[in-house]
N, C-alpha and C positions, 0 to 999 in steps of 0.2 A: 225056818221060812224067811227071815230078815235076809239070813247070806242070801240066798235064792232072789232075790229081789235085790238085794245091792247090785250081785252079781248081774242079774238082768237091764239094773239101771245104768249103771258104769258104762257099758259099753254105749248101751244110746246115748246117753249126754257125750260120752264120746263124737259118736258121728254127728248130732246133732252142732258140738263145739267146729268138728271138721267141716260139716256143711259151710254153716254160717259164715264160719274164716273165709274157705273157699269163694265163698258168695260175694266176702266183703271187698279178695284183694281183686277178685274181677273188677268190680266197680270203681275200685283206684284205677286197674289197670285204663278202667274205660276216661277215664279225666285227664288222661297223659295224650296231648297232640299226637298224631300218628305222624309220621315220614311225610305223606299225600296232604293231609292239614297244614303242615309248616310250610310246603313246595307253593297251597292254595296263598297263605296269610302272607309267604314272601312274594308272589305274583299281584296281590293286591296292594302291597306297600310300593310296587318298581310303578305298579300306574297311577298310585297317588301321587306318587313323585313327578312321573310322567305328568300329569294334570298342574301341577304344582308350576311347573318348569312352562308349558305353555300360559298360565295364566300371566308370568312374571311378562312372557313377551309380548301377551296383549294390552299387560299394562305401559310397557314403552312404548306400543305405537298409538296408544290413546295420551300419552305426552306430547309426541313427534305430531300428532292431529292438532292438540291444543297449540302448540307452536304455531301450524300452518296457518291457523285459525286467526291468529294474531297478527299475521304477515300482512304486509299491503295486499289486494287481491290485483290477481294480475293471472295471466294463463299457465303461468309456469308453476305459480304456487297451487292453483286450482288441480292440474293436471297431477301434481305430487298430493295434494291433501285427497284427492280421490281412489291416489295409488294406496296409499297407506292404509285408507278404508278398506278399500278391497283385500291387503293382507292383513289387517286388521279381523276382518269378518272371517277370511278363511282359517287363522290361526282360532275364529270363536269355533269354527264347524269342525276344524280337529282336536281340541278340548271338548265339544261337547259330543263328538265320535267314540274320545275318550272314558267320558263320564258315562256314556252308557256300556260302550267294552266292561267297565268295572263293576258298572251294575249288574250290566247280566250275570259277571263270577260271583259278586256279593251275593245274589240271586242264588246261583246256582250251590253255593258253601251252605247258604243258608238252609235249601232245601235238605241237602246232603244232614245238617246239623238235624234237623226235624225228623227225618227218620232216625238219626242215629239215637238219637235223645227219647223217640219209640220206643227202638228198641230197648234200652237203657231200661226205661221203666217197664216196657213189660217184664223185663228181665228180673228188678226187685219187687216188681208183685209177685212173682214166682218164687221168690228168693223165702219173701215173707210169709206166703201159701205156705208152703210145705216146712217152713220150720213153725208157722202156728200148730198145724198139724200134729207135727211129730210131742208138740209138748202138749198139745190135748190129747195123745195117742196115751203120752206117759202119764199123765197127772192120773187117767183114769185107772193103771196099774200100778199106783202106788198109795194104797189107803194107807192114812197116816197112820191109823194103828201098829200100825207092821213095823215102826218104823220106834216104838217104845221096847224097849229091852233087850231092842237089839245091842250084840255087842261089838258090833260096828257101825255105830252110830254114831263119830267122829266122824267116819268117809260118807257116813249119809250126808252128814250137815254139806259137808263139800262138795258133793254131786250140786245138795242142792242149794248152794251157792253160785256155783256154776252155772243153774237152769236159771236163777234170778239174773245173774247177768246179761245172759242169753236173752231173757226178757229186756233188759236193758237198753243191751244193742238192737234188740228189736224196735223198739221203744223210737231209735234212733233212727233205722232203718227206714221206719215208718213217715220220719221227717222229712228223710232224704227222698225218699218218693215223691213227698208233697210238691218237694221242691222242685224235683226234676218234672214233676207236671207242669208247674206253675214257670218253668223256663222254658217249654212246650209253648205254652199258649202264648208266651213272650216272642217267641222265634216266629210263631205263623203272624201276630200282626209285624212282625218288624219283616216278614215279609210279604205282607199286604203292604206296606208303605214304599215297599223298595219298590216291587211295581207299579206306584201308583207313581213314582218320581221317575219310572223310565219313562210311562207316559209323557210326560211332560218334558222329558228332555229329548223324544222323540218328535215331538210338537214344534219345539222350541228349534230342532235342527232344520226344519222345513221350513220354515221362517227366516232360517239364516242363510239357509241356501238361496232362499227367494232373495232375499236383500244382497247376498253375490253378484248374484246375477245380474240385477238391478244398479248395482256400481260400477260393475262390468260396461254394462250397455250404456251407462252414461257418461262414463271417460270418453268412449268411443261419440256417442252423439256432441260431446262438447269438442271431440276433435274435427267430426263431420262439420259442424257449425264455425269452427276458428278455421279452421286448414292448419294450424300452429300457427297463427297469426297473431299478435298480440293488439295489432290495430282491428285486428274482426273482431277480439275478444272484447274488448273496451268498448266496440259499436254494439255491442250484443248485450252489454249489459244500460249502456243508457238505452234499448230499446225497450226492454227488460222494467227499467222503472219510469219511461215515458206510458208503456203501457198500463200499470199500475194505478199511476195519476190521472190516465185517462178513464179510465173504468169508472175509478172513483167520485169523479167530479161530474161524470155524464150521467151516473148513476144519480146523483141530485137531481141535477138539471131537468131529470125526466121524468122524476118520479111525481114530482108534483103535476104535470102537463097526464101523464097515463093514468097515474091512477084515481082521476078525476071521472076516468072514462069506466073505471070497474065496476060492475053493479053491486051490490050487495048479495045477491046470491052465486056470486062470485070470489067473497071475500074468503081469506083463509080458517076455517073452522078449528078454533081451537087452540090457531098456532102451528097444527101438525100441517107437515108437507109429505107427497108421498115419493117414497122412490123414484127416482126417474127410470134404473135398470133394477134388476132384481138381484138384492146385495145375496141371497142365499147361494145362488150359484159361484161365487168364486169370492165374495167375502167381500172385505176393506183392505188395501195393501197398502195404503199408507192415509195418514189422520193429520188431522187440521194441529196446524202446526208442529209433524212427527220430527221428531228429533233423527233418526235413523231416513229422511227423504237425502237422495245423494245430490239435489240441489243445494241444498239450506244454507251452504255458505255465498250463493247466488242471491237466494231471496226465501222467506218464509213459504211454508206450501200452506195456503192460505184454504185450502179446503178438503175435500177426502177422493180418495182414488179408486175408484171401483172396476176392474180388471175384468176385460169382456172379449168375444171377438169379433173381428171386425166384422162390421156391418150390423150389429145390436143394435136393437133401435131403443132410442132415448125419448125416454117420457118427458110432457113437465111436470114439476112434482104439486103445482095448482095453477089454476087459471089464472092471467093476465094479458098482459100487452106483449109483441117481442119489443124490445130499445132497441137491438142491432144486430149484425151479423160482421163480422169481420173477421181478419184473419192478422193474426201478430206473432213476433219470436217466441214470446213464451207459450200461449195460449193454440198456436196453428188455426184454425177454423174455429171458431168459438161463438155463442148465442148468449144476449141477454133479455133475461125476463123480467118484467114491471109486477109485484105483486100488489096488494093490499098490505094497508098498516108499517108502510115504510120497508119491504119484504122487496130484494130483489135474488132473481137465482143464474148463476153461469154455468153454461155444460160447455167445455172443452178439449179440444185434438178431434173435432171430429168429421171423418174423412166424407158428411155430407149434410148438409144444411137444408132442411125440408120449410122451414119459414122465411119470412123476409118482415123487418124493421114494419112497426105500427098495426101487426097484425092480431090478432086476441087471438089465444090460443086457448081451449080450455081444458083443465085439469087432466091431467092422463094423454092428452095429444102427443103426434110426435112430432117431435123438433128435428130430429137427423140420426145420423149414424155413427157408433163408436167406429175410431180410428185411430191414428198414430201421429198425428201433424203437430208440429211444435216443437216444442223442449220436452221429449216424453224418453223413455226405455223400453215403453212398451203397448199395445191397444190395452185403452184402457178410456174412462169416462174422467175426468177431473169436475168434479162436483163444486160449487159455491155457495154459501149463502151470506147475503150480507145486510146489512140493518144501518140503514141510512148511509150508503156506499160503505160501508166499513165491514171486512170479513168479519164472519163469526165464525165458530162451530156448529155445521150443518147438524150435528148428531142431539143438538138441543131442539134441532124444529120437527126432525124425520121421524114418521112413527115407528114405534117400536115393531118388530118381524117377532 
């Protein structure tokens, strides 16, 4: 009976050794890069490089800006410090063109890795399936009885030597599964975050296109305004800060005289002021004090930009007095308002003036129409606020949306 039962065992632990082998060099086989993986890994190292190679140029032309920056101002250096902007910003939108080309492949490797790594582990649950099997198959056909007086009970021990190893590898087997799950779940957040950054470098290109555009248009408006003249330029900037000083000093002047005239249920509630246009439709395109306005080396942009089309009509954002209506270089068609608690607000570029100076206007009224006039790139509202003639940051008084 023993022979009869070695005889039966030997060969299973046979197949069961060939399985397993088989099983095992698949799984090597599977952790060796394919041809299409290496063509993927060397196609994303040429656009890292690619990325790499455009950042270096974006860092020269933000030297070549600090340079200009530093120059006397004058038309010539304006007209190059604006050029450089401009290829400054396009080299950002083909870097950041770039950054997402590489995302999507990163993206798309990724995906390809997550199935592949699927598959992989269904493959050693399978592996480990049927060889549990096969040694609960055998264990139950081999009572150890069987197994005493045999006299070949030297090859038993070896078989079952072999079926302990087998368990061994199994053992191991088992780990590698774990692991290839737990690099599964690693693959899908790393590619939840890969999309979450193309979001945002999708966001980010749309912004930079916008600020293109916007540099684009105001080389050109400061050429419309010089002719290349350097004596128009030099008139356009002392108008520039004649205007400035006038705001600001009238803005005193009159705040005591007006807002003598404010009632108290008039006065501002809070602090908050309300929108003058409705920022939800096309946002803020440029911030009190932004670094990125293609004026800035002209003058500070002293309040926020709210991109409209023409003919929007402009709220005030509380009740008061108007100061004035006027029209200047920078400003074009421009309205001042007299609030409460030392509060006054400018809306400017706009292509129509519905008050006139000494008039109370109350909260939500309209003042005029968004337009284009001035030192602009585009219809849009130029917002103020300022606190004893001195700019502020509007986004500290305006209520939250």
């Amino acid at each position: 009976m023993s022979h009869v039962w070695a005889k039966k065992l030997i060969p299973v632990i046979g197949i069961l050794i060939l399985v397993f082998c088989v099983g095992a060099q698949r799984v090597i086989a599977e952790n060796q890069p394919s041809e299409s993986e290496l063509e993927v890994q060397k196609s994303i190292q040429e656009k890292k490089n690619n990325i790499e190679q455009l950042n270096l140029q974006i860092e020269d032309y933000k030297k070549k800006i600090e340079q200009k920056q530093s120059e006397k101002l004058s038309l010539s250096n304006e007209m190059d410090l604006l050029q450089n902007r401009i290829e400054k910003t396009q080299l950002q939108i083909d870097e950041t063109n770039a950054k997402i080309d590489l995302a999507n492949v990163e993206i798309a490797e990724t995906e390809v890795k997550i199935a592949e790594t699927k598959k992989k582990l269904e493959r050693q649950i399978e592996l480990i399936t049927n060889v549990v099997h096969e040694i609960q198959a055998q264990d139950n056909t081999l009572p150890i009885e069987l197994f005493y007086g045999s006299d070949r009970f030297s090859a038993l021990l070896d078989t079952i030597q072999k079926l302990e190893q087998i368990n061994e590898d199994l053992s191991q087997s088992v780990k590698e599964a774990k692991n290839t799950q737990a690099i599964l779940a690693q693959s899908k957040e790393q590619e939840e975050s890969q999309r979450d950054q193309l979001e945002v470098l999708e966001q980010s290109l749309v912004k930079e296109k916008e600020r293109f555009n916007d540099e684009t248009e105001a080389k050109q408006v400061l050429f419309d305004a010089t002719q290349q003249s350097e004596k128009r330029f030099q008139k356009l900037l002392q108008e520039l800060k004649q205007e400035q000083v006038f705001v600001q000093n009238q803005i005193k002047q009159l705040s005591v005289r007006l807002e003598n005239k404010i009632q108290p249920s008039d006065q501002i509630g809070g602090g908050l002021l309300m929108w003058p246009i409705n920022p939800n439709a096309r946002g803020v395109s440029a911030h009190f004090h932004d670094p990125t306005y293609p004026f800035r080396n002209l003058f500070e942009h002293p309040g926020i930009d709210l991109p409209a089309p023409i003919g929007t009509s402009i709220r005030s954002a509380a009740a008061g007095y108007v100061a004035w209506t006027r029209r200047g270089a920078q400003y074009g068609n421009y309205v001042m308002v007299i609030h409460s608690d030392g509060i006054a607000t400018l809306y400017a570029h706009l292509s129509r003036i519905d008050v006139v100076a000494d008039q109370f206007i109350p909260r939500g009224g309209q003042i005029g129409l968004v337009g284009v006039t001035g030192l602009t790139t585009g219809p849009h509202l130029h917002f103020e606020v300022r606190k004893e003639g001195i700019p502020t940051n509007p986004m500290n008084y305006l209520q939250s949306q």
